[in-house]
C-alpha positions as CSV (number, residue, x, y, z in Angstrom):
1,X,0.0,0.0,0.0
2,X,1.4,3.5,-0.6
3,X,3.7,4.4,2.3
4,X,2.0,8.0,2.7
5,X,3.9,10.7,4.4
6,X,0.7,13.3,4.5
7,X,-1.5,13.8,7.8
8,X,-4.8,11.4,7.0
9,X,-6.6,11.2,9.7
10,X,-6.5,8.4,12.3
11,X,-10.3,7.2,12.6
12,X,-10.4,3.8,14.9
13,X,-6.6,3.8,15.4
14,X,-7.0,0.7,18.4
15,X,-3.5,-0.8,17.4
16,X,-1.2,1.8,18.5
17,X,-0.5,1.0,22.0
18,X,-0.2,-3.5,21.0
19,X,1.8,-2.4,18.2
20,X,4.0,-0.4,20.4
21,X,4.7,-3.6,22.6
22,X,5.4,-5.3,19.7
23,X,7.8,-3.4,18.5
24,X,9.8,-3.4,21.8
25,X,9.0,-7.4,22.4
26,X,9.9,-8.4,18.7
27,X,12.1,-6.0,17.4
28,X,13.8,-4.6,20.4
29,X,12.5,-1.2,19.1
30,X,12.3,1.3,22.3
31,X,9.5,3.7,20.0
32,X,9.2,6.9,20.9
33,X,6.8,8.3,18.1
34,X,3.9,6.1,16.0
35,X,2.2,8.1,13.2
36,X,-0.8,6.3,11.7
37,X,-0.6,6.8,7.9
38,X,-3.7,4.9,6.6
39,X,-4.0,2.1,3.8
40,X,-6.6,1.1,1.4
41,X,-6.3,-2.1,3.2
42,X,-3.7,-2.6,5.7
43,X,-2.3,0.0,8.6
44,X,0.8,1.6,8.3
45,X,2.8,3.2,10.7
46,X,5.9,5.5,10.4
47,X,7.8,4.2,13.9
48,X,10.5,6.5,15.2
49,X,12.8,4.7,17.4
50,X,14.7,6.6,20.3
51,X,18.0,5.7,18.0
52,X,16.7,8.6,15.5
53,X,15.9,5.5,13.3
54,X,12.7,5.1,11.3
55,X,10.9,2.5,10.2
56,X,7.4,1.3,8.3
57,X,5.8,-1.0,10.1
58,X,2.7,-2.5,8.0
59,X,-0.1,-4.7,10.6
60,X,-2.0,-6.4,7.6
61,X,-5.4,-7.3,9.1
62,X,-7.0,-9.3,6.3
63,X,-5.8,-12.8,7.2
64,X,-4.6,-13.4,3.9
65,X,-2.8,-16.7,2.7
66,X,0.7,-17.6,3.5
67,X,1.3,-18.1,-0.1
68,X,0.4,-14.1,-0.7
69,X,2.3,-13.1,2.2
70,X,5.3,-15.3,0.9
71,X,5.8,-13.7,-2.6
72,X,5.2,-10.4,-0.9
73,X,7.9,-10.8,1.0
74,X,10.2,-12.8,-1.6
75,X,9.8,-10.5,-4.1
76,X,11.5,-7.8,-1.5
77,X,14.2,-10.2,-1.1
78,X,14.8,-10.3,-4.8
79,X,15.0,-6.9,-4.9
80,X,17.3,-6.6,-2.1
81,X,20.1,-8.5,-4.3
82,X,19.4,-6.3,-7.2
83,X,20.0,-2.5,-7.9
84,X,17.7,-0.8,-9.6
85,X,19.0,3.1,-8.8
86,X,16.9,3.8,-6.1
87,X,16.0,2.9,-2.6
88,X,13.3,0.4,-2.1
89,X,11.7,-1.3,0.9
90,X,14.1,-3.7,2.9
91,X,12.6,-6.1,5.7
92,X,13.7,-5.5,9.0
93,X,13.7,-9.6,10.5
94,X,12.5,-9.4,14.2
95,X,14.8,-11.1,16.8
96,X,13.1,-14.3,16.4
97,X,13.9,-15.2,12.8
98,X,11.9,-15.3,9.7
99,X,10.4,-11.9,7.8
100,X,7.2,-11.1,10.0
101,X,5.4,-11.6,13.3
102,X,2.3,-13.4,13.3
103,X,0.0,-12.7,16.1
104,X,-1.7,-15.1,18.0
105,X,-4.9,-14.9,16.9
106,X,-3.2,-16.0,13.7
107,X,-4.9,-13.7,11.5
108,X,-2.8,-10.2,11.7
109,X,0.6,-10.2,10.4
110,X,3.7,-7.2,11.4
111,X,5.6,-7.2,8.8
112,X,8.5,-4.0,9.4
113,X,10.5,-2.1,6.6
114,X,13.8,-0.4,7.1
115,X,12.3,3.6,6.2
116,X,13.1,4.6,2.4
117,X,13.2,8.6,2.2
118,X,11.9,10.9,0.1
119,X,8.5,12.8,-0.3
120,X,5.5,11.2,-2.4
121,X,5.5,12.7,-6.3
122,X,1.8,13.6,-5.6
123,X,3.6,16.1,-3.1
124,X,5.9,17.5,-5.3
125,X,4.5,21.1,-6.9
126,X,6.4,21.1,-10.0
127,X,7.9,18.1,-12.2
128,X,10.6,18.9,-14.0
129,X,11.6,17.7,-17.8
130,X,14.5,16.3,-15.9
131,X,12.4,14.9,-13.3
132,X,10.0,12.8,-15.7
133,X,12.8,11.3,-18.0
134,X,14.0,10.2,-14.7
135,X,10.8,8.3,-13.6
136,X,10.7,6.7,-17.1
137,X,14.4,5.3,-16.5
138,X,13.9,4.2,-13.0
139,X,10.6,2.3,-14.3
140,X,12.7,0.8,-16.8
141,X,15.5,-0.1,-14.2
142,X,13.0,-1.6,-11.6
143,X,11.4,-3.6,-14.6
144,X,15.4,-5.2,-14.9
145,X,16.0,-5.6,-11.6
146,X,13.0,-7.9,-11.5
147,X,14.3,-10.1,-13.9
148,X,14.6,-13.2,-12.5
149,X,12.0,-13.5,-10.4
150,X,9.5,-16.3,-10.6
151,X,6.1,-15.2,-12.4
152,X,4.4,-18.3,-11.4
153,X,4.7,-16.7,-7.7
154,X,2.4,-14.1,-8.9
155,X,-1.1,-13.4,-9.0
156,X,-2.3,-14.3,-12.2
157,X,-4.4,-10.8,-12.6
158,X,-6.0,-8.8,-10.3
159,X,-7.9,-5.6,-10.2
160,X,-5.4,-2.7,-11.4
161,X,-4.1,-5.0,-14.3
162,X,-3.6,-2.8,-17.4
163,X,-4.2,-5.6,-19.9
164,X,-7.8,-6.5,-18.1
165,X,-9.4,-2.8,-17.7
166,X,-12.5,-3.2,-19.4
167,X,-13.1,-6.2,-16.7
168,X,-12.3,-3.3,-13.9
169,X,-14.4,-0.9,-15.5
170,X,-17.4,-3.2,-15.6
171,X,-16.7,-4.1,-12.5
172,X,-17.4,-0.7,-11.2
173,X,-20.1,0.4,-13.2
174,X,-21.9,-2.5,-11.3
175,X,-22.0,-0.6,-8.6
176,X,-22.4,2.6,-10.1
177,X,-24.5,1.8,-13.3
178,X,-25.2,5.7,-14.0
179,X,-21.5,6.4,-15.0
180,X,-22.1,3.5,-18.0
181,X,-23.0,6.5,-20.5
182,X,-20.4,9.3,-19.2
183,X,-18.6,10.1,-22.8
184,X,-14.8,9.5,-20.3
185,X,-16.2,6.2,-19.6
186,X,-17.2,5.2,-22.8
187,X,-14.0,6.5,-24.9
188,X,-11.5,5.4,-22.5
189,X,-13.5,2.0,-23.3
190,X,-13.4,2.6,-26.8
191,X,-9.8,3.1,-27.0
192,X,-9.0,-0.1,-24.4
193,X,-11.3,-2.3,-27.2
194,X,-9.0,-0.7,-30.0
195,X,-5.6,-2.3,-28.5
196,X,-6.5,-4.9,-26.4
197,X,-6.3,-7.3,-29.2
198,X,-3.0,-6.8,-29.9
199,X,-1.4,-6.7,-26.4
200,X,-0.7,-10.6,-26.2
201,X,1.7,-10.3,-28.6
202,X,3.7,-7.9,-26.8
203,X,6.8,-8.7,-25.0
204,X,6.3,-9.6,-21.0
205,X,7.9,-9.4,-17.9
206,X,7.7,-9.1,-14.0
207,X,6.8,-5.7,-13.6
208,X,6.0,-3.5,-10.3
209,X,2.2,-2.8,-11.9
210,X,2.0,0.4,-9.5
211,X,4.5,3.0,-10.2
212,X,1.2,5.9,-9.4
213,X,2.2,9.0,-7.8
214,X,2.2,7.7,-4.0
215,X,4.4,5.2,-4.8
216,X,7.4,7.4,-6.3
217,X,9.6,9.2,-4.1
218,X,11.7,12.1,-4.9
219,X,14.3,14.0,-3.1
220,X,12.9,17.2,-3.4
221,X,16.8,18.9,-3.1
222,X,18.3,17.3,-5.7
223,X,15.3,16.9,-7.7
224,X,15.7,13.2,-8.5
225,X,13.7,10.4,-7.8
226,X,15.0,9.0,-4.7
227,X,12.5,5.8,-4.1
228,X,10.5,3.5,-4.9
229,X,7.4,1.9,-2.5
230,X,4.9,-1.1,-2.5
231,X,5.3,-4.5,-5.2
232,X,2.4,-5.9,-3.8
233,X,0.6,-5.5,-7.1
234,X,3.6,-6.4,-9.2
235,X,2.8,-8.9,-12.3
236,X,4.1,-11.3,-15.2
237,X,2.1,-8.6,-17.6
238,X,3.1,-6.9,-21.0
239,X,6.3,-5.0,-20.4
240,X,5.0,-1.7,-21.3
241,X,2.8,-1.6,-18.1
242,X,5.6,-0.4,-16.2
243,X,6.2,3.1,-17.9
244,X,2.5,3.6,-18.6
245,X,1.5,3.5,-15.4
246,X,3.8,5.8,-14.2
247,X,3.5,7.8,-17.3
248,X,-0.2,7.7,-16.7
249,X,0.1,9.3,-13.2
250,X,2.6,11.5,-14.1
251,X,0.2,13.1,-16.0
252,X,-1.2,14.2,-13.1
253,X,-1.5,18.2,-12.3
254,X,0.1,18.6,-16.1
255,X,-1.1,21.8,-18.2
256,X,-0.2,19.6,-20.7
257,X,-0.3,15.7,-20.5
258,X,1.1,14.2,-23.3
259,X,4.1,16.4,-23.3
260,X,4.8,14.8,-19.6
261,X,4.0,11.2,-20.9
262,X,6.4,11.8,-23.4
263,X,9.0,12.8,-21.1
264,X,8.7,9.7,-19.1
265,X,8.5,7.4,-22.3
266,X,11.8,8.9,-23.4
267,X,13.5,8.1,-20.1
268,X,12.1,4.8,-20.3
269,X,13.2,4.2,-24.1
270,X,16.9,5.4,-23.3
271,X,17.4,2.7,-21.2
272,X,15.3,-0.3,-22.5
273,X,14.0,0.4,-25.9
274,X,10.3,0.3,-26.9
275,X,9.0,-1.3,-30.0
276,X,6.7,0.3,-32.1
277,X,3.8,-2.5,-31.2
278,X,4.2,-1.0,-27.4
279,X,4.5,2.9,-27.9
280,X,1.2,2.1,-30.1
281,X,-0.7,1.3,-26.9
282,X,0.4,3.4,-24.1
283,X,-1.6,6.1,-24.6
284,X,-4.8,3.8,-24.3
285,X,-3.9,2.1,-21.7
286,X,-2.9,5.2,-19.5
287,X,-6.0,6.6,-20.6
288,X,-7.9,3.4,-19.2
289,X,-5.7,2.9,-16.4
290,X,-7.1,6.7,-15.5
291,X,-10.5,5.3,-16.0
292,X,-10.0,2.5,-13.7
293,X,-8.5,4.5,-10.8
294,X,-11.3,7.5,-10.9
295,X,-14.2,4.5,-11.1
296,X,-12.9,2.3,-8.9
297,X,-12.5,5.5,-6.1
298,X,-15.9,6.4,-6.8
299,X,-17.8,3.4,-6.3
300,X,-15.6,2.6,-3.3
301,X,-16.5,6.1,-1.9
302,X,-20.3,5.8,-2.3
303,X,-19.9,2.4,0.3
304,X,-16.7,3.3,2.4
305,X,-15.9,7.1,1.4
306,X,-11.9,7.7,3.0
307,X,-10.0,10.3,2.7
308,X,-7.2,8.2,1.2
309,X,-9.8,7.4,-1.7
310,X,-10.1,11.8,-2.1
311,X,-7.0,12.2,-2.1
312,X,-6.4,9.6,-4.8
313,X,-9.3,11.2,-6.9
314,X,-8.6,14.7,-6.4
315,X,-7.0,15.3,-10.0
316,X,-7.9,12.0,-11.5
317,X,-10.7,13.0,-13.4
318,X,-10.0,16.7,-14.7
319,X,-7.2,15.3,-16.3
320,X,-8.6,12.1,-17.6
321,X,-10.6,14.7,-19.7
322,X,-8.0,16.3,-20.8
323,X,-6.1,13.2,-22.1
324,X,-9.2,12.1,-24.1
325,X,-9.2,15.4,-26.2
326,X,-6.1,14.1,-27.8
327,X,-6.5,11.2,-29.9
328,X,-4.7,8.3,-29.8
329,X,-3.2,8.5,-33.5
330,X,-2.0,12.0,-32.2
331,X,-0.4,10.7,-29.2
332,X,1.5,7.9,-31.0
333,X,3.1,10.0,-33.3
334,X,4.4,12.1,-30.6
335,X,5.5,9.6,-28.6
336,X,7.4,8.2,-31.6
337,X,8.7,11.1,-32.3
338,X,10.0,11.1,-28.4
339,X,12.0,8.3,-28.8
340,X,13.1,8.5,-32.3
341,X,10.9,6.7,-34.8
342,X,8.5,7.3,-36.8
343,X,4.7,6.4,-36.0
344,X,3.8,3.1,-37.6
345,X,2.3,3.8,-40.8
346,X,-0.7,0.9,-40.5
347,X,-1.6,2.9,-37.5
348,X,-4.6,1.9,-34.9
349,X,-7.0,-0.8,-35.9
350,X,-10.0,0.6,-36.8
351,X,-12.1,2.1,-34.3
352,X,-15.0,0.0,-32.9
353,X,-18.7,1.3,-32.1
354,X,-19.3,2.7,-28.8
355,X,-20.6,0.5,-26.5
């Protein structure tokens, strides 16, 4: 879950003094500060020991399956052999042994994370040029540093996969049927039908699937990108996930969107190169992925309104409308022209009817 350095509200926070204890008991942690920091799902804590030292401590309540909580934690351990440029998570192993601390009721695991700095990109007022083409290399050097890594650990799919949206979208039009004829709805739609065909063919890989704006740290000084949070949603998916995703967040807050995407394609193209199948689809699938995260925050919100889920919407759907002004033969070009080549000349299949 994004690690979120911002002041949400703590609303039934009846963990902090056993989770305290814990800390001391399992960790040998003498805390002197616990921040609450929300989750979609999970708590997260930012723990300050008396040492200066600070650490993430995640109390997943869900009682979910070993098997998830192993490749959660293996896929950490991966990336703790690998360097991919920036800091990511590292698991702290309490005194006993092992990665986590069940407790005895059996169904809440404590897992705890060594602290990775830096402030959330949502946070950041102003993204440089310099600043995007470094998010599209760092996507592309997270995607390498994965290599290796068993995809049959993974989930086969899940909710935010990029190459299932239509399947999301549905999903949360069933529980908000009146957005079905919303002209963003139904283009983003459109566009997903367009190049979903096509995306089996493309190449695959183990990918982080979640590169979205709380999940990127920067370091604000040197205006870099200084971190990287959260593979629990990471997939064996078409490669190009990785830089549309963050390329579809980075859009975020941008007078002009494309021209950002753009800057974080060419990052991502310097470093591993793009074929023309894959810069064909991005646009449509950030588009969609846009889709996705303003439906799926809505319907949430009219059940179980947070204000994790407002701040997640707050500029999701002002620019979603700005990114389908610009069509996707448009957007192609330009990010072919970004990296190099020139836009395929067979171009987008032809366009289906709305549905």
């Amino acid at each position: 879950m994004p690690q979120s350095r911002g002041a949400l509200p703590v609303t039934d926070d009846s963990w902090g003094s056993t989770l305290t204890d814990l800390l001391g008991e399992e960790y040998g942690l003498s805390i002197v500060d616990l921040a609450f920091l929300g989750g979609e799902f999970d708590r997260n804590y930012r723990a300050t020991a008396d040492s200066g030292s600070c650490f993430l401590a995640k109390l997943q309540i869900r009682g979910e399956g070993l098997r998830e909580q192993s490749w959660q934690e293996d896929i950490l351990a991966h990336m703790a052999g690998r360097d991919p440029g920036v800091a990511v998570p590292t698991i702290v192993p309490p005194a006993s042994g092992g990665r986590h601390v069940r407790l005895d009721s059996g169904n809440e695991v404590l897992t705890v994370f060594n602290w990775v700095h830096g402030v959330e990109w949502a946070k950041v007022d102003r993204h440089s040029d310099a600043l995007l083409v470094q998010l599209g290399a760092t996507a592309a050097r997270i995607t390498a540093a994965l290599e290796g890594f068993p995809p049959e650990s993974l989930r086969a799919t899940h909710h935010w996969d990029v190459t299932r949206a239509r399947t999301a979208i549905t999903s949360c039009l069933a529980d908000a049927p009146e957005l079905a004829e919303m002209d963003y709805v139904r283009t983003a739609l459109r566009w997903f039908d367009d190049v979903e065909p096509g995306l089996s063919a493309l190449p695959r890989a183990v990918v982080h699937n979640d590169l979205n704006d709380n999940n990127v740290l920067v370091d604000v000084e040197r205006d870099q990108v200084s971190g990287v949070l959260d593979f629990n949603d990471a997939l064996y998916s078409v490669r190009v996930a990785e830089p549309t995703i963050a390329g579809a967040y980075a859009m975020l807050r941008q007078a002009d969107p494309l021209r950002a995407l753009g800057q974080v394609i060419g990052g991502y193209h310097a470093v591993t190169p793009l074929t023309d199948d894959e810069l064909a689809v991005i646009y449509p699938l950030a588009a969609s992925r846009l889709c996705v995260q303003a439906l799926t925050w809505t319907s949430r919100a009219s059940t179980n309104p947070t204000a994790y889920g407002s701040m997640r919407m707050r500029f999701t759907l002002p620019t979603l409308h700005r990114v389908l002004a610009i069509s996707p033969e448009e957007a192609a070009a330009h990010l072919h022209s970004v990296c190099g080549k020139t836009a395929a000349s067979a171009g987008r299949p032809a366009a289906r009817a709305e549905r």
